[in-house]
Each structure stands twice: as structure tokens, then as C-alpha cells.
Phi, psi and omega in degrees: 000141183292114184299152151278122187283166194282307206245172169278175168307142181317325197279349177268350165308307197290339206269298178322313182318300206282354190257157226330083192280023174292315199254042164020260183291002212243096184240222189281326153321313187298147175252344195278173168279132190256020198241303172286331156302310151329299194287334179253008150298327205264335192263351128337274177315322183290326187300301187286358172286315150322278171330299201298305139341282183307296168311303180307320170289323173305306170305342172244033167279312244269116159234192210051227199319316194210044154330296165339294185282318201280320197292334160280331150277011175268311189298294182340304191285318152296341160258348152320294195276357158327289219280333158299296165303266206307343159302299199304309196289318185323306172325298197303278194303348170284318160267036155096306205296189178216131165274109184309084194244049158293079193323313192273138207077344201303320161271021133290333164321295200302155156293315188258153167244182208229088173256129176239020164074159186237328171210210184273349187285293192309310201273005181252340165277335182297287161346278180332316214262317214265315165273012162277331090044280190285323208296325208245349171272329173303303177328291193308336166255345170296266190283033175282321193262343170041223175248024163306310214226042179338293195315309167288287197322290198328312197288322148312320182286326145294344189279292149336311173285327159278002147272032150248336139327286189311305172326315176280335171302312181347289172324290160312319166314308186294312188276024199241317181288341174106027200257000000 
């Protein structure tokens, strides 16, 4: 049986390099569809643009007892998820795209909805809801992209993993208020 090689030959990497260096990372390798890919990055950036919101208001809603710690961990958790959304949109313009931060449509966009609680009890589940939320819409795209999108996965797979943090501080919010 023939060994097969590990990598291709150098000279058709270099020849492959040079052919349409217009779309810079995106070479003959990438597998996903990037059009589709776009749209559920961009429909990422809304959820998390939400999030980001949601969190934000909440943090400066949150009163009584113990307002203080939550409402800092709600800031903690909006700028995490900033920090999602500026990945994300990065992603997007790196394979070719444009990032949606267009205010019209956005919860149609978003994954999440934009709930603002009645107290505090109300504004840690409403959170709770929205990252159990991200947790099963990230799965889903992490395995849509397999290895078609090594990169976007990758990134996805952190993002996934700190939205599985947030869910679990949430949790904690909840058994510590007695909810």
C-alpha cells in the first residue's frame, strides 16, 4: 500500500499561495460555506450585542440586599460578553464579510431576547435563560463548522466555554439568594 503524505508538496503550497491573494486568509483549504457562515456569526454579534445590553441595564437596576455583588458581576459579564462581540465581528471581516451592528432587526437577529426583570431574582434568571441560550446556539455552530472552519470553531469553543462559566456564576447567584 502506498504511503500517503502528510502535507501537500512545497511547490503546490507556494503556487496555491499566490492564487487569488485577494481573499487573504481564506485559501484554497477553508471548506465552509462563507456566506453562511457570515450570517451566523452576524446572527452571534446580535445575541451578543443583547447580552451585552441586558447585562448592562441590569447592572445599574440591580438593587437590595445584595445588589452590590451582582450588579458587579452582571458588569463583569457585559464586558465579557463585549469582548465576544469584538471577536466575533473581527472573524466576520477576516473571512470577507461585514459585521452587522445595525440597531434595526437586532432581536430579530439575536438568539437571546432582551428581558429586563422585575427585580433581582427576576434579572439573574432572565441572564440564566439567555446563556443556556448562547450555550446550545454555540454547540450548534461549533458542529456545523467541524473542520470545514477550524478557526471559527476554535473561537467559538472559547466563547462557549465562558458562557458555561457565566451560566454557572448565575447558578450561584441564585442558590446564594435562596431563589
Amino acid at each position: 500500500m502506498a504511503k500517503k503524505a502528510f502535507l501537500t508538496d512545497i511547490k503546490t503550497l507556494r503556487k496555491r499561495a499566490r492564487e487569488h491573494i485577494e481573499k487573504g486568509a481564506i485559501t484554497q483549504g477553508y471548506k465552509a460555506d462563507r456566506k453562511i457562515v457570515i450570517n451566523i456569526l452576524n446572527e452571534a454579534l446580535a445575541t451578543e450585542i443583547v447580552c451585552v445590553l441586558r447585562y448592562r441595564r441590569h447592572h445599574f437596576m440591580a438593587v437590595g440586599i445584595n445588589a452590590d455583588s451582582v450588579a458587579a458581576e452582571f458588569l463583569v459579564h457585559a464586558n465579557e460578553e463585549q469582548g465576544h462581540a469584538d471577536q466575533i465581528a473581527q472573524r466576520i471581516v477576516q473571512i470577507g464579510g461585514a459585521p452587522n451592528f445595525s440597531p434595526e432587526g437586532l432581536l430579530t437577529r439575536s438568539h437571546a431576547e432582551y428581558v429586563e426583570g422585575e427585580n433581582l431574582i427576576d434579572m439573574i434568571r432572565e441572564n440564566l435563560v439567555a446563556e443556556r441560550i448562547a450555550i446550545d446556539s454555540y454547540r450548534e455552530m461549533i458542529n456545523y463548522l467541524g473542520n470545514n472552519d477550524i478557526t471559527t470553531r476554535r473561537m467559538l469553543e472559547g466563547i462557549l466555554a465562558m458562557e458555561e462559566e457565566h451560566a454557572d456564576d448565575l447558578v450561584g447567584l441564585l442558590e446564594e439568594s435562596g431563589a
